[in-house]
C-alpha positions in Angstrom: -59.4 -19.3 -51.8 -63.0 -20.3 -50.6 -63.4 -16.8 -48.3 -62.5 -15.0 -52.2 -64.9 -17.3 -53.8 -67.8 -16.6 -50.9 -66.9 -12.7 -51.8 -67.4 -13.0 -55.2 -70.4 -15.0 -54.2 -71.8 -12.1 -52.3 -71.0 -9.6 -54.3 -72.2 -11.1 -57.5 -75.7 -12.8 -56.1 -74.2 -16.1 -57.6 -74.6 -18.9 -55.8 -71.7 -20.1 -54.1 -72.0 -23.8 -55.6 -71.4 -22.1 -59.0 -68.2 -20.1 -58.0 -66.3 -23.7 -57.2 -65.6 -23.9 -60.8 -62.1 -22.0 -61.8 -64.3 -20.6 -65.3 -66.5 -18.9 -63.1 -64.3 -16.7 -61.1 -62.5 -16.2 -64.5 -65.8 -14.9 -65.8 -66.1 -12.6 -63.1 -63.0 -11.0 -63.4 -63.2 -11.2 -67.0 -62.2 -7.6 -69.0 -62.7 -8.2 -72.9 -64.3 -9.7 -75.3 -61.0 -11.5 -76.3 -61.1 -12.9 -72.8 -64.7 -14.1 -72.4 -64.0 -16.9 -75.4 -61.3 -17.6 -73.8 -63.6 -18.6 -71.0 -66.9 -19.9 -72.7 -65.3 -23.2 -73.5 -64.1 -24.2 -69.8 -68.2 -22.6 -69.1 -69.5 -25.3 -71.2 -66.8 -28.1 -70.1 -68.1 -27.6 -66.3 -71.4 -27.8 -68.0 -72.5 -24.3 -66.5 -73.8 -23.0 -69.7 -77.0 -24.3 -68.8 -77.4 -22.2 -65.2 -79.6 -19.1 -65.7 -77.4 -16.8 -63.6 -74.5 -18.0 -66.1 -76.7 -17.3 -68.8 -77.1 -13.9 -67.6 -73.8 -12.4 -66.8 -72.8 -13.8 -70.1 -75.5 -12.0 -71.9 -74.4 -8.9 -69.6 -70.6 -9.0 -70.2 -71.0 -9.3 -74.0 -73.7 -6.0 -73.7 -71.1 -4.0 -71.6 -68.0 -4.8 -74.1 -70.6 -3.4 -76.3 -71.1 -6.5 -78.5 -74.9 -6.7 -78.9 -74.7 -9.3 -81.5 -72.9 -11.7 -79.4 -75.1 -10.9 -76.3 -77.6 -12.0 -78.6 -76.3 -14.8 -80.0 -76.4 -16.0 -76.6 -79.7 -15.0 -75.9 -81.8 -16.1 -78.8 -81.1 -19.7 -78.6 -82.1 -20.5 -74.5 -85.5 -22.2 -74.4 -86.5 -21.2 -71.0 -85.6 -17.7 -70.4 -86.1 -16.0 -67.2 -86.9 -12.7 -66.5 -83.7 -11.3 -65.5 -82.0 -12.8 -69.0 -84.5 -10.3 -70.5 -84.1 -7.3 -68.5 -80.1 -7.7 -69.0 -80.1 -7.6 -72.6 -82.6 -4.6 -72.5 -80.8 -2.8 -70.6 -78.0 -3.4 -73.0 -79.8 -2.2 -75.7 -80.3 0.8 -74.0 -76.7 1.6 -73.0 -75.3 0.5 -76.5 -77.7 0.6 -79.3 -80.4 2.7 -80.9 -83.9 3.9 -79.4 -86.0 1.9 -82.0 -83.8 -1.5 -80.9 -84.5 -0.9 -77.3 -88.1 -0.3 -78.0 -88.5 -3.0 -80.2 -87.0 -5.5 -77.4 -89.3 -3.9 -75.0 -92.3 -4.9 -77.0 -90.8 -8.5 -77.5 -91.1 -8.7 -73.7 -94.3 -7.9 -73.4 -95.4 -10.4 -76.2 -93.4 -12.7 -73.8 -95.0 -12.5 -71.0 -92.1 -10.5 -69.5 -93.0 -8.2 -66.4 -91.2 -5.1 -66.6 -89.1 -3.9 -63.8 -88.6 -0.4 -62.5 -84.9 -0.2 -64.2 -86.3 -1.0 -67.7 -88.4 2.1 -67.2 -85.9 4.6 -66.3 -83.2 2.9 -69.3 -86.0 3.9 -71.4 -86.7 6.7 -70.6 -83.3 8.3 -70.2 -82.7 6.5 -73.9 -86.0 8.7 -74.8 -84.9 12.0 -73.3 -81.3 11.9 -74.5 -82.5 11.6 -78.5 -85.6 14.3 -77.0 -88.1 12.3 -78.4 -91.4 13.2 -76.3 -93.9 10.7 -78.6 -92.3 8.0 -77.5 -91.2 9.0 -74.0 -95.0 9.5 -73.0 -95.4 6.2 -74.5 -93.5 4.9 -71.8 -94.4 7.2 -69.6 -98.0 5.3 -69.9 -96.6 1.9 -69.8 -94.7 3.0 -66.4 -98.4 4.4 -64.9 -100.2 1.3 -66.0 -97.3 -1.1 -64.4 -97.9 1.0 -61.3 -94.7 2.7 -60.8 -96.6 5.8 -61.2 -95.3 6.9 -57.4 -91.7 5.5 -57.8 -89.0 8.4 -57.3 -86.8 6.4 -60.2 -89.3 6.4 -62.2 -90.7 9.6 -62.0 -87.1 11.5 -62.1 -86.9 10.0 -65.8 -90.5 11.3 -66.6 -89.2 15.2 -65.5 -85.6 14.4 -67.1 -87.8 13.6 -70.3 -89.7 16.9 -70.3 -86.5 18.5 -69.4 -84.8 17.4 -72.4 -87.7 18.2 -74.5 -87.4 22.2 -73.4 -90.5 21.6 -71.4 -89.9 23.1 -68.1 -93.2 24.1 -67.1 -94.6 20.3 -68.0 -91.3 19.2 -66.0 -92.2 21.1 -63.0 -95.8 19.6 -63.3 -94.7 15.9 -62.8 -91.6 16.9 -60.1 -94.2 18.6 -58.0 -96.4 15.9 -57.9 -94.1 13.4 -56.9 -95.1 11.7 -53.3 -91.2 11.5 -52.4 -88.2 13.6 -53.9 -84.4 12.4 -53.3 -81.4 14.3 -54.0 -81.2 13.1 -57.7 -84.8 14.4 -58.5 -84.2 17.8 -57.1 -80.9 17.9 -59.1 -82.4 16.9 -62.4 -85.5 19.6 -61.6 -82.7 22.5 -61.1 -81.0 21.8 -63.7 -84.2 21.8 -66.2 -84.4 25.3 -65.0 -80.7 26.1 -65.3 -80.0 24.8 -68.9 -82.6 26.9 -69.7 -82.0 30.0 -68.7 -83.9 30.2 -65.9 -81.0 30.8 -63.1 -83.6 32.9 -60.2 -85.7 30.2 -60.5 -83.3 27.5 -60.2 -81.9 29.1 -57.1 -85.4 29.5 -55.5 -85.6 25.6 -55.7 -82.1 25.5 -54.1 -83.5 27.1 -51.5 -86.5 25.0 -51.6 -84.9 22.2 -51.4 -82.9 22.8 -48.3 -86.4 23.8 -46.5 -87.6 20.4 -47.2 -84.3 19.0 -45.8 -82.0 18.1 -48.4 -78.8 19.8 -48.8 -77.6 20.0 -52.3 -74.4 18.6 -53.4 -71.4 19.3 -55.8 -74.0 18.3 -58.8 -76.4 21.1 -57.7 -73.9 23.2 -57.4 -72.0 22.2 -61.0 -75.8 22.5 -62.6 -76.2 26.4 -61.4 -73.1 27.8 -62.0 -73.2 28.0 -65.5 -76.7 29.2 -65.9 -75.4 32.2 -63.7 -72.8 32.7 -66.3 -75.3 32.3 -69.3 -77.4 35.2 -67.7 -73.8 37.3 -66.5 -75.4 37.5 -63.0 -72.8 37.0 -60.5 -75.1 38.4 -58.0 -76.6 34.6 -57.7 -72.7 33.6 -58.5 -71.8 35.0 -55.6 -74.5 33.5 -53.0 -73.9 29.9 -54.5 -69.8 30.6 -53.8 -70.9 31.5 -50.3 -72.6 28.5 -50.0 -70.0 26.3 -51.4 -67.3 27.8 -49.3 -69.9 26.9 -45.9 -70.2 23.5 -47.5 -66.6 22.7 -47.8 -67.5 22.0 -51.4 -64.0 24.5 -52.4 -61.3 21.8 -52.5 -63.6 19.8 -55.2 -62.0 20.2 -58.7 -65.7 20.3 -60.7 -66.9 22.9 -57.9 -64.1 25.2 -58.2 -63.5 24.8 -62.0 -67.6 26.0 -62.2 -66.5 29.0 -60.2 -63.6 29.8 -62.3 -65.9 29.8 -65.0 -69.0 31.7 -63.9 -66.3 34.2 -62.5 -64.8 34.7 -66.1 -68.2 34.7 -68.3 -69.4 37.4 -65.5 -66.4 40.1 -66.2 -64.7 39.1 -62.8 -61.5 37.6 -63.9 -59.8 39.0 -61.0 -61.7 36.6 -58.7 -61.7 33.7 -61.2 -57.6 33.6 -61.1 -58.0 34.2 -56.9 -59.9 30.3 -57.3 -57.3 29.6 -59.7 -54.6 30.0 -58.0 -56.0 28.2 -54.8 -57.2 24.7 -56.2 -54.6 22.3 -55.2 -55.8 20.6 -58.5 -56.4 21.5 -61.7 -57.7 19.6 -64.8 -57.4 20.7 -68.4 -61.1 22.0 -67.4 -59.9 24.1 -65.5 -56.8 25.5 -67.2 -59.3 25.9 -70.4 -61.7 27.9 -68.3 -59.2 30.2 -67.3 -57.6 30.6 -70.5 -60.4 31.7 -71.9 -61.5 33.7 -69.4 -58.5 36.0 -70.0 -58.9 35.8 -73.8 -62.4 36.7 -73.8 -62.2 39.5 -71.4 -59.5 41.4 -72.9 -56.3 40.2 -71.3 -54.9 38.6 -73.7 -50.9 38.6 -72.8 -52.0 36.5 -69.3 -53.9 33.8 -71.6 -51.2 33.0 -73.2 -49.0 33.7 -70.4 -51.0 30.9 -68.9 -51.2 28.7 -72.1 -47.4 28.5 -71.6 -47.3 27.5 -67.9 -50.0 24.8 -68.8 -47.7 23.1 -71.8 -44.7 23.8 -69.4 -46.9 21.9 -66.7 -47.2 18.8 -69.4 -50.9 18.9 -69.7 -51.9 17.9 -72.9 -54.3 21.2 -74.6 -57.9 20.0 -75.9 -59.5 21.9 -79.0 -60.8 24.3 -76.5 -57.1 24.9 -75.0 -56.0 25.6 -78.6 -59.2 27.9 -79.7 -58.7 30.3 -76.2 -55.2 30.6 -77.3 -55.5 31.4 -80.5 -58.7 34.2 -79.3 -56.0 35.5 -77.7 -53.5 35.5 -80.4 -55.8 37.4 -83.0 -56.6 40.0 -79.8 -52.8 41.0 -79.8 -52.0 40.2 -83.8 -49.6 38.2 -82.0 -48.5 36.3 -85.8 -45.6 34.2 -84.2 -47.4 32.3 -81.4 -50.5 32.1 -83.3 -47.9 30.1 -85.4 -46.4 28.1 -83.1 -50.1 26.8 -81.8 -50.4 26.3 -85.7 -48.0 23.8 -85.8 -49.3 22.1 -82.2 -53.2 21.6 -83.7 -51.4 19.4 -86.3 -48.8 17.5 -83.3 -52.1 17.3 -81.8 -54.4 16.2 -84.6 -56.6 19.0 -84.5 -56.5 19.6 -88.1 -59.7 18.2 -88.6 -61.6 20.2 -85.8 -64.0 22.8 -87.8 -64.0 25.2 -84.8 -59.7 25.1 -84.3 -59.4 25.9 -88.0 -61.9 28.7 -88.3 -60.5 30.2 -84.9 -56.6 30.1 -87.3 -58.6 31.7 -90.2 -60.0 34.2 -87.9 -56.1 34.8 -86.8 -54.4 35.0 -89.8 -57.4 37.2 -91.0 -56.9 39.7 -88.0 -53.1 39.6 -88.6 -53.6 40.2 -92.2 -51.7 37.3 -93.7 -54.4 35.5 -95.8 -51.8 33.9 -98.2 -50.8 31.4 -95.0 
């Protein structure tokens, strides 16, 4: 019992005097909500409710069961609060609440006293670049530079995911090239500004880069590329990154190869999409959707739903993109009685409210001329 209590200890960075007490190792391997008040009671009876590390991972537990209210319940009341109380429950705001919250508790710190740390940057500014909201991104952008953080590779991978977001490449480029030190993460994030884009030559000219400053790019490179090859219908570039997955051993990885099938299949060559196919010793409903449609979409019509068949027989469970490749192909043949049977299936699989699914049946029962269904 006390080697499990040092490891929790260790792994937790709570002091070992405070995992004695049986509530605290049932806090740590607490799972729900329902649980932790279960547990605050016994917290309070061993009169740990006061300790600032219990504090903490309370405030931390309720944030990541997604109960901001409670976290702050928790929060509002504690006299002394220490810094790390703070940067919990803003990093909760920023994993499970809106960009003005997060903002707002960002500028409660500072009237606090608070110094920021590196991570309440980068929450930010992730929060910022997912809702594409440049304003306030260069707002913290400033706040990061004046904190001096201005050199930190964390930091300044958020500022180029920011412009990224915000369709500004160019400006992107700008602050990646200027960084003092670039890790994997930063060159994937710059590649794949360029890649969502549109700009596949020049996201393969910083894959190349990239490996003549010495970093090798991994399966998340590789994931970001592919479907900018597709976008552009070059499997020219396809075709070099497959080369370089295959020297890589990156094949057998179910992402990678799913990627492949799918570049193959946007790109016309649906021959050497099913060749990948057939050879992953795994497939996902990824996979079996890209290769579904990949058939549909280029003509071949009886093998898409040829493979749509061996997928249900296989017990995978089809997604609203399963069901809209299947019926593509069902409106390519006028096939009326398995566009029928998938019919019945989007309701067994409550797909009946999906726009997309229903306007794929119209465009089937259209094609088969049988608007009274």
């Amino acid at each position: 019992a006390s080697c499990k209590v040092h490891t929790l200890s260790q792994r937790t960075h709570i002091p070992t005097h405070v995992y004695k007490h049986p509530s605290a190792i049932l806090l740590e391997l607490c799972t729900s909500i329902k649980e932790l008040h279960q547990i605050i009671p016994l917290i309070i009876k061993n009169g740990l409710y006061n300790e600032h590390l219990f504090q903490t991972k309370l405030v931390s537990l309720f944030c990541n069961f997604g109960s901001l209210r409670e976290a702050a319940r928790v929060f509002d009341p504690i006299e002394d609060k220490v810094d790390p109380l703070y940067h919990t429950m803003l990093k909760g705001y920023a994993q499970h609440s809106s960009l003005d919250d997060a903002l707002s508790f960002f500028c409660r710190m500072k009237r606090d006293s608070v110094l920021p740390v590196i991570y309440n940057f980068t929450y930010l500014l992730k929060l910022c670049a997912d809702h594409s909201d440049l304003k306030r991104g260069k707002e913290i952008h400033g706040q990061l530079i004046v904190n001096g953080y201005a050199s930190n590779v964390f930091a300044m991978t958020g500022v180029v995911n920011l412009y990224a977001k915000c369709r500004l490449v160019d400006e992107a480029y700008k602050m990646f090239d200027r960084m003092p030190t670039k890790d994997l993460v930063s060159w994937n994030t710059i590649i794949a500004a360029y890649a969502q884009n549109g700009f596949a030559e020049r996201a393969l000219e910083l894959i190349l880069r990239m490996q003549e400053e010495g970093q090798r790019p991994d399966s998340v490179t590789i994931v970001t590329i592919l479907p900018a090859c597709a976008n552009i219908g070059s499997v020219r570039i396809g075709k070099s990154i497959n080369g370089y997955v295959i020297r890589a051993g990156f094949e057998p990885l179910v992402n990678v190869s799913t990627a492949l099938v799918d570049m193959y299949s946007k790109c016309g060559s649906v021959g050497t999409a099913r060749l990948i196919f057939d050879k992953m010793n795994f497939r996902n409903v990824v996979s079996w959707n890209s290769m579904i449609d990949g058939y549909a979409q280029n003509g071949n019509s009886e093998e898409a739903l040829m493979l749509f068949r061996k997928m249900l027989d296989e017990g995978l469970k089809p997604t609203n993109v399963t069901i809209m490749g299947a019926l593509h192909a069902c409106a390519n043949l006028g096939d009326l009685v398995q566009g029928q049977f998938i019919h019945k299936l989007v309701y067994q699989l409550k797909l009946s409210s999906d726009a997309s699914v229903m306007n794929s049946l119209i465009s089937l029962y259209n094609k088969c001329k049988r608007v009274d269904i």
